[in-house]
Backbone as CSV, one residue per row, in Angstrom:
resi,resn,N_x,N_y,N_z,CA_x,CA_y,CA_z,C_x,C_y,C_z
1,UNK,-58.050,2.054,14.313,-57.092,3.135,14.199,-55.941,2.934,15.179
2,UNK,-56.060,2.730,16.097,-55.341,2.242,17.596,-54.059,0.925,16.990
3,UNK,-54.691,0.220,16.158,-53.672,-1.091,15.423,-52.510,-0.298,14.847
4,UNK,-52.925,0.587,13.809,-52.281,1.748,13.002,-51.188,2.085,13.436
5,UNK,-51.736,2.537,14.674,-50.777,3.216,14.879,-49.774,2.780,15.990
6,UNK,-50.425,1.456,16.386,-49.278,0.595,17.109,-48.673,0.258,16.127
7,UNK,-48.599,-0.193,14.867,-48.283,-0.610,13.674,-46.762,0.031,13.324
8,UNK,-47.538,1.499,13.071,-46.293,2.496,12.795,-45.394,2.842,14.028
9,UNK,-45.488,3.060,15.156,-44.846,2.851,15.885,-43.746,1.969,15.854
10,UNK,-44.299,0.381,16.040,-43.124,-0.074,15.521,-42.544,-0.997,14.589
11,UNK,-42.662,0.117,13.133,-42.238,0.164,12.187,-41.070,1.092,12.414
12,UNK,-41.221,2.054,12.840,-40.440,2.887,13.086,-39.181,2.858,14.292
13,UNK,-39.636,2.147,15.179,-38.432,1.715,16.689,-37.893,0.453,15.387
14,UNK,-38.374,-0.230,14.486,-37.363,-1.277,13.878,-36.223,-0.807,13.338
15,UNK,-36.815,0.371,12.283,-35.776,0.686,11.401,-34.998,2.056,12.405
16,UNK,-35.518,2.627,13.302,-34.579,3.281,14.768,-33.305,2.412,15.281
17,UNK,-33.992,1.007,15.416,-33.144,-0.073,15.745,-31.995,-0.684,14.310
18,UNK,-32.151,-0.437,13.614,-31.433,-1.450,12.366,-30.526,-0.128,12.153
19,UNK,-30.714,1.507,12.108,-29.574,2.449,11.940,-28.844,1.967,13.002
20,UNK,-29.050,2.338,14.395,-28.682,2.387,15.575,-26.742,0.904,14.923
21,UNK,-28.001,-0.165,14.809,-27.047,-1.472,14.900,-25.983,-1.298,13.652
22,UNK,-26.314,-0.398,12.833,-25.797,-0.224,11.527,-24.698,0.738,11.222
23,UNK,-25.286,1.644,12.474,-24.029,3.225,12.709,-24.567,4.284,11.893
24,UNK,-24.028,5.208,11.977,-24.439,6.602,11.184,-24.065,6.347,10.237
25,UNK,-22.989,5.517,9.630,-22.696,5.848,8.145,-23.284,4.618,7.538
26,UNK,-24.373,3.975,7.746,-24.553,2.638,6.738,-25.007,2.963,5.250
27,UNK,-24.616,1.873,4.688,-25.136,2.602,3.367,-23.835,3.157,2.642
28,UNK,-23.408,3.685,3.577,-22.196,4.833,2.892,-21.048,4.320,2.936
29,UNK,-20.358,3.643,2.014,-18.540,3.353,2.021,-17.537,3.944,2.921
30,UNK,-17.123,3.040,3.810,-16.153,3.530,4.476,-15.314,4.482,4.240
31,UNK,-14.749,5.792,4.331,-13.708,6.112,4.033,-12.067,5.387,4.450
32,UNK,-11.203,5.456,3.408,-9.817,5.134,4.087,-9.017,5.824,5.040
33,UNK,-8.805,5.052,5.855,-7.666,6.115,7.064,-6.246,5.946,6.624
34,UNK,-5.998,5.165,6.069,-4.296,4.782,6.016,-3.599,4.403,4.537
35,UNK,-2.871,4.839,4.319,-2.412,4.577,2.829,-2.491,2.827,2.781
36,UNK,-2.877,2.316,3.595,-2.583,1.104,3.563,-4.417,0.604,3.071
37,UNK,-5.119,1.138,2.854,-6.166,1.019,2.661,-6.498,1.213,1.131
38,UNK,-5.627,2.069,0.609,-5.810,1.975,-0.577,-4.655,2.253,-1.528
39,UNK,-3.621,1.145,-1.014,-2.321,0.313,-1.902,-2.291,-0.906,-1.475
40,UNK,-1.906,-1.459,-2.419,-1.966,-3.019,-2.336,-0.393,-3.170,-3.002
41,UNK,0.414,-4.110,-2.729,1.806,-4.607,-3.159,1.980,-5.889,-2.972
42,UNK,2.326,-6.813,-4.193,2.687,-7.717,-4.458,4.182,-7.739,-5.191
43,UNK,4.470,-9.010,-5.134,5.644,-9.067,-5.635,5.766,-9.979,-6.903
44,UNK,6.490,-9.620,-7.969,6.166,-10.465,-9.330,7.353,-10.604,-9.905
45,UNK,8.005,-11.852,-10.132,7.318,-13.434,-10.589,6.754,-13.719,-9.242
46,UNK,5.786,-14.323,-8.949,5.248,-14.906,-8.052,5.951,-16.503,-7.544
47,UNK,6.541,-17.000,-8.439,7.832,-18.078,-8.001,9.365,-17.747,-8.322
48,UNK,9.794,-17.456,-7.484,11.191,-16.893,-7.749,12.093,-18.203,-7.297
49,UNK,13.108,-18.085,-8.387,14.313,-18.835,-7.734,15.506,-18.430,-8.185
50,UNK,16.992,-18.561,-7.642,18.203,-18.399,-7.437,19.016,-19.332,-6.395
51,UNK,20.600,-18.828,-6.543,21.565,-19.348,-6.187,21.936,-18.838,-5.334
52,UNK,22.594,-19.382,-4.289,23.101,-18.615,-2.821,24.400,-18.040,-3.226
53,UNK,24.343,-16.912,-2.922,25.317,-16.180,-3.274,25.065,-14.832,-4.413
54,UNK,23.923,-15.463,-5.582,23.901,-14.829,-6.134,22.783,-13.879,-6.074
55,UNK,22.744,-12.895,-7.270,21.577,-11.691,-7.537,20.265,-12.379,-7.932
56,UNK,19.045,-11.939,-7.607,17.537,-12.158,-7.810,17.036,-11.125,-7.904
57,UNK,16.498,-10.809,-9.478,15.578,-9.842,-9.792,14.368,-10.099,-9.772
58,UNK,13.379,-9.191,-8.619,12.013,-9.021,-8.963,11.545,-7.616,-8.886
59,UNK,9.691,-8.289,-8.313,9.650,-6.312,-8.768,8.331,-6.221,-7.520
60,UNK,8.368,-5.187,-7.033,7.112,-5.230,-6.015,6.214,-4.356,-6.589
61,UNK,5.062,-4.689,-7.495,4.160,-4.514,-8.016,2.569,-3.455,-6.909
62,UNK,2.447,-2.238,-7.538,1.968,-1.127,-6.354,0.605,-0.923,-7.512
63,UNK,-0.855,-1.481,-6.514,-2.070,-1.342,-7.033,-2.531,0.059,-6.009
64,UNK,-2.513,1.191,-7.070,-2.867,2.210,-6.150,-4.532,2.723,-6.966
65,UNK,-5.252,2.478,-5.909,-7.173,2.887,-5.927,-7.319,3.875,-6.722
66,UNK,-8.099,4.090,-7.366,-8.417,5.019,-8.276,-8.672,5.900,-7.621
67,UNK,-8.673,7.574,-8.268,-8.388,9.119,-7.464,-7.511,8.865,-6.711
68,UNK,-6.506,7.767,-6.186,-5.439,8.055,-5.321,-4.005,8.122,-5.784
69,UNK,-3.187,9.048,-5.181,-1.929,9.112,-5.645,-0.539,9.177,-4.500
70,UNK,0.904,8.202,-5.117,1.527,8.463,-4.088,2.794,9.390,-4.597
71,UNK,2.972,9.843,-3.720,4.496,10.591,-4.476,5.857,10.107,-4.591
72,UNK,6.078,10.307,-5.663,7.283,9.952,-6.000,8.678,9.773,-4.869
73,UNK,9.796,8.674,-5.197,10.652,8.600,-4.381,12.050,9.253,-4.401
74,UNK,11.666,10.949,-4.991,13.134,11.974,-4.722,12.320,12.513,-3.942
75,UNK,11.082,12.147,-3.182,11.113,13.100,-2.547,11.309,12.504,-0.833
76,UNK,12.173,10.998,-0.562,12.704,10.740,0.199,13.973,11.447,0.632
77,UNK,14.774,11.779,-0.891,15.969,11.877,-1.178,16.073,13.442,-0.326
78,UNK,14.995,14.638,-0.812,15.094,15.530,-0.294,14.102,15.956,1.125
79,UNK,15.602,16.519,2.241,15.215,16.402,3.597,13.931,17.595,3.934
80,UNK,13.739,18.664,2.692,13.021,19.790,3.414,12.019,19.161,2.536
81,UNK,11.896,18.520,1.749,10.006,18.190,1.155,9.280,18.022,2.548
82,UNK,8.096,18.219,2.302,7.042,17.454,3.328,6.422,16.741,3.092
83,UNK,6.537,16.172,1.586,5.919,15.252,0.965,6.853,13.818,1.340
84,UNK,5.956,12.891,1.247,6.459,11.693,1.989,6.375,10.248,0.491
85,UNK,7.491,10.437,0.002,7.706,9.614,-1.241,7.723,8.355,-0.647
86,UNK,7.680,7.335,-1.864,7.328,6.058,-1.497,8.749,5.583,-1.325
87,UNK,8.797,4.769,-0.542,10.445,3.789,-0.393,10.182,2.254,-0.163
88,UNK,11.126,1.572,-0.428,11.413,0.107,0.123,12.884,-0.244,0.501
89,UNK,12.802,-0.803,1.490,13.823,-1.334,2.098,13.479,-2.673,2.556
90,UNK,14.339,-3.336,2.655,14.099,-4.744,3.415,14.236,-4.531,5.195
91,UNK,13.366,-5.555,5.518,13.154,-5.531,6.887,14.252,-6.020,7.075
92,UNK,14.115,-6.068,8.825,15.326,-5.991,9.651,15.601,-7.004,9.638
93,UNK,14.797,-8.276,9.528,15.430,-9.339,9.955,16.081,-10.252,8.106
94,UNK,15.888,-9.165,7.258,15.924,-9.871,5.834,17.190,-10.743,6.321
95,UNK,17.786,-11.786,6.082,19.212,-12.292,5.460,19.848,-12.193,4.211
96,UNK,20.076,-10.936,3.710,20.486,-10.752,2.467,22.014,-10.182,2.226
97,UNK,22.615,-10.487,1.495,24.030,-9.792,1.179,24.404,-8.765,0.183
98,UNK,23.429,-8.172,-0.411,23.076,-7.262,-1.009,22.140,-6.876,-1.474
99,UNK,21.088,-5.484,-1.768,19.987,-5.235,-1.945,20.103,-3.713,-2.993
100,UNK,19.325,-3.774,-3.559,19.741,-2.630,-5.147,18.019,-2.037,-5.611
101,UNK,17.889,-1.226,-5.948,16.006,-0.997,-6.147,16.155,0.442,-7.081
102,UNK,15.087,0.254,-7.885,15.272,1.257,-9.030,13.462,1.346,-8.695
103,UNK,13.479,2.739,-8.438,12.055,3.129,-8.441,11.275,4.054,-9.697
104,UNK,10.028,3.367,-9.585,9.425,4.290,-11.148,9.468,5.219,-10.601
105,UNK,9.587,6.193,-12.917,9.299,7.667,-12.809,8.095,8.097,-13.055
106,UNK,7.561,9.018,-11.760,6.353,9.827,-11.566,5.941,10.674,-12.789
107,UNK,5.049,10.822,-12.733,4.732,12.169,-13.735,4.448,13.264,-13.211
108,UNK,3.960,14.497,-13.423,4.124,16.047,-13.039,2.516,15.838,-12.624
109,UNK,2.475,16.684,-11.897,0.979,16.981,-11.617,0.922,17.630,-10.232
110,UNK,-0.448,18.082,-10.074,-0.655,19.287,-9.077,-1.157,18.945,-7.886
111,UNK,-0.934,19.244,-6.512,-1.701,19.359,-5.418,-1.441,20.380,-4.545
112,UNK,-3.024,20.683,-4.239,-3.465,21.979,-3.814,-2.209,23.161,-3.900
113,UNK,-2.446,22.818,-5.153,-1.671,24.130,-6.331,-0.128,24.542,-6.031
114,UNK,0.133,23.086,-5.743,1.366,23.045,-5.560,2.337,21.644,-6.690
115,UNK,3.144,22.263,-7.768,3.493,20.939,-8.392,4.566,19.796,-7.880
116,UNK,4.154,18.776,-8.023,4.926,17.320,-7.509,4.900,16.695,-8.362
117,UNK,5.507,15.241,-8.051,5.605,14.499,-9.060,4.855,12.925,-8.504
118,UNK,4.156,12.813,-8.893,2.984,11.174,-8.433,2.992,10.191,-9.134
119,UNK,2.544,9.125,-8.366,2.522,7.873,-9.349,1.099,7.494,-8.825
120,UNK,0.122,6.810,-10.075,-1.083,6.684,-10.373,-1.468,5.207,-10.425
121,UNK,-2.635,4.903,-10.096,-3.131,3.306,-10.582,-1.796,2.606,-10.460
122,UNK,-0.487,2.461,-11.072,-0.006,1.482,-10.959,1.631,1.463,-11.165
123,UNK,2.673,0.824,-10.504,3.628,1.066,-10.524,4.605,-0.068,-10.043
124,UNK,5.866,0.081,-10.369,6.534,-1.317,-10.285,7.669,-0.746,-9.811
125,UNK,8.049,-1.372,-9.226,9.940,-0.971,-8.043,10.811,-2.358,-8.565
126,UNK,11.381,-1.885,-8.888,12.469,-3.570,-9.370,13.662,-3.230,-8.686
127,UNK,13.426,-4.590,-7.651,14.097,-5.011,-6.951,15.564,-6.118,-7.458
128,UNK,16.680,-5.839,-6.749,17.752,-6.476,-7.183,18.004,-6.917,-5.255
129,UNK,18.035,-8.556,-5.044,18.709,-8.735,-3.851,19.459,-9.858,-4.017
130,UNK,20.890,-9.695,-3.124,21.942,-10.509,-3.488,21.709,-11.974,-1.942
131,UNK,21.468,-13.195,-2.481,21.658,-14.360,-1.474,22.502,-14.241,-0.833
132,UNK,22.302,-14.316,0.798,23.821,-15.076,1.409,24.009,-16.366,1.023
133,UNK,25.266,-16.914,0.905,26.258,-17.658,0.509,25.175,-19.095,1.620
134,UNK,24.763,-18.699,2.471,24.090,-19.490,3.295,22.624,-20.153,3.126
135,UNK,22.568,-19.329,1.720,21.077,-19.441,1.714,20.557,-20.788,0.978
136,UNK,19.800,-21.297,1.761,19.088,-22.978,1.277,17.327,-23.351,1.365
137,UNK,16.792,-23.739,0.336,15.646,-24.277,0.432,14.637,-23.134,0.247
138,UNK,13.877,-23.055,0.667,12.916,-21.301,0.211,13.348,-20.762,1.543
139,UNK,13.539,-19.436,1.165,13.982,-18.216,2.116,12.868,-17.317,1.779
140,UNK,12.432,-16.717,2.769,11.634,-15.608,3.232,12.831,-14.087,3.042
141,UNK,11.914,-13.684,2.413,12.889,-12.232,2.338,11.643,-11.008,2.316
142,UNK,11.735,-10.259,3.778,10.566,-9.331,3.820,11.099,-7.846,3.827
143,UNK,10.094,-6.993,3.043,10.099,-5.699,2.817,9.709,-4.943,3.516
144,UNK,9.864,-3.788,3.537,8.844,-2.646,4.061,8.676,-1.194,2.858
145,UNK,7.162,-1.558,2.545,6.948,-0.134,1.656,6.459,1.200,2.340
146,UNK,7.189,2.079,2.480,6.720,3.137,2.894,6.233,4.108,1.880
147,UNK,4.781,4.016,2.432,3.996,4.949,1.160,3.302,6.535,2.218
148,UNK,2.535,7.295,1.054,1.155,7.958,1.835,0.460,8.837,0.390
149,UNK,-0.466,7.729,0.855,-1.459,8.391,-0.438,-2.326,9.497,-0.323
150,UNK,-2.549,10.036,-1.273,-3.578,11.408,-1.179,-4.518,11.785,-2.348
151,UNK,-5.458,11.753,-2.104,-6.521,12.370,-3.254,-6.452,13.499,-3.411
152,UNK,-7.481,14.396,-4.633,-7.362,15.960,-4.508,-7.432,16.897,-3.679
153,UNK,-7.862,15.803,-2.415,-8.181,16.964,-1.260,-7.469,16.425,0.145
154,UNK,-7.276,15.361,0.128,-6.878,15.196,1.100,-5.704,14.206,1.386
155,UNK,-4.440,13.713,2.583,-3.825,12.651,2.333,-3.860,11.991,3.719
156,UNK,-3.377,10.715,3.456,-4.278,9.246,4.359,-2.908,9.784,5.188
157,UNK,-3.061,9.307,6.540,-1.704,8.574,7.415,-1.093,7.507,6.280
158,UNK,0.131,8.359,6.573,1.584,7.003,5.876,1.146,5.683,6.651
159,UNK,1.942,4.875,5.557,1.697,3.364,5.974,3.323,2.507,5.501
160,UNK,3.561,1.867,6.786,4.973,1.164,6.319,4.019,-0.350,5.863
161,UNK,3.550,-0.770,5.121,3.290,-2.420,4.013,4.046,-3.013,4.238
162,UNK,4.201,-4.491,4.860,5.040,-5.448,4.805,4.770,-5.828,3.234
163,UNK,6.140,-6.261,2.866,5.936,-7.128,1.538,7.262,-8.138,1.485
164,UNK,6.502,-9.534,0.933,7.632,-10.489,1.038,7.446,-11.067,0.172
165,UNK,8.719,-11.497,-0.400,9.133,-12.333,-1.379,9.861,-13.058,-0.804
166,UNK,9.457,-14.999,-1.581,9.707,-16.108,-1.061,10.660,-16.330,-2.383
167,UNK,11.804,-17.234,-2.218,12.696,-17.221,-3.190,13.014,-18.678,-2.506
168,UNK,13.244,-19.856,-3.750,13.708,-21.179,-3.732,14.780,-21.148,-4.042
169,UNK,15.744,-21.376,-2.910,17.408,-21.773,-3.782,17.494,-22.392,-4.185
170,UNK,18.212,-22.935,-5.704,18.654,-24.227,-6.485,19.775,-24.253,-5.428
């Protein structure tokens, strides 16, 4: 009997030990903290090329997680929303001589019984950027997406996404 119950003993300090090493939430899916956790952005054509000087159309392609939603980008436009619409701009150090962006339209829908306008699963920003006259060989041209996603109940910390598109000058 004495084996037994050294036995169970430690059976029990093991699996004491394997939560412990494992944390309170094992088992259980992380939740996301940051819109950046659940959007993903790529940029498509995935080989781009142009002329220095001239315009290059692409598109920065937005994989947003299922139940998650971001809001639309008039609501950059307007200063009293508190809703935090999605934007892109090129980073600071882009070398570009002009830059142009047409953002998708959201659809209507509700949070916490308030109506907005969101974009779902998936969405595309088409991008227009103009080469400097200087530009040779593949150029790096980097973005910044400013998003903040939110489910029915709740919304992540905003996230500024680097996103870059590599472009080959002829």
């Amino acid at each position: 009997m004495r084996q037994f119950q050294t036995l169970m003993i430690a059976i029990a300090l093991v699996s004491l030990t394997g939560l412990a090493v494992a944390g309170p939430e094992a088992g259980v899916a992380e939740r996301p903290r940051s819109t950046a956790d659940v959007v993903k952005a790529t940029v498509l054509p995935a080989k781009i090329s142009g002329k220095a000087g001239e315009d290059v159309t692409l598109k920065v392609h937005l994989q947003i997680a299922d139940t998650w939603h971001l809001y639309d980008h008039q609501y950059v436009l307007d200063p009293e929303s508190y809703f935090i619409g999605v934007d892109l701009m090129p980073a600071e150090d882009a070398d570009l001589a002009g830059f142009g962006v047409v953002f998708p339209a959201g659809s209507e829908g509700e949070f916490m019984g308030e109506k907005v306008v969101m974009l779902h699963h998936t969405a595309d920003i088409e991008v227009t950027v103009t080469l400097s006259d200087s530009a040779s060989g593949e150029v790096r041209i980097p973005f910044i997406l400013t998003a903040q996603a939110c489910d029915d109940k709740i919304c992540l910390q905003p996230s500024n996404i680097a996103v870059v598109a590599n472009v080959t000058v002829e």
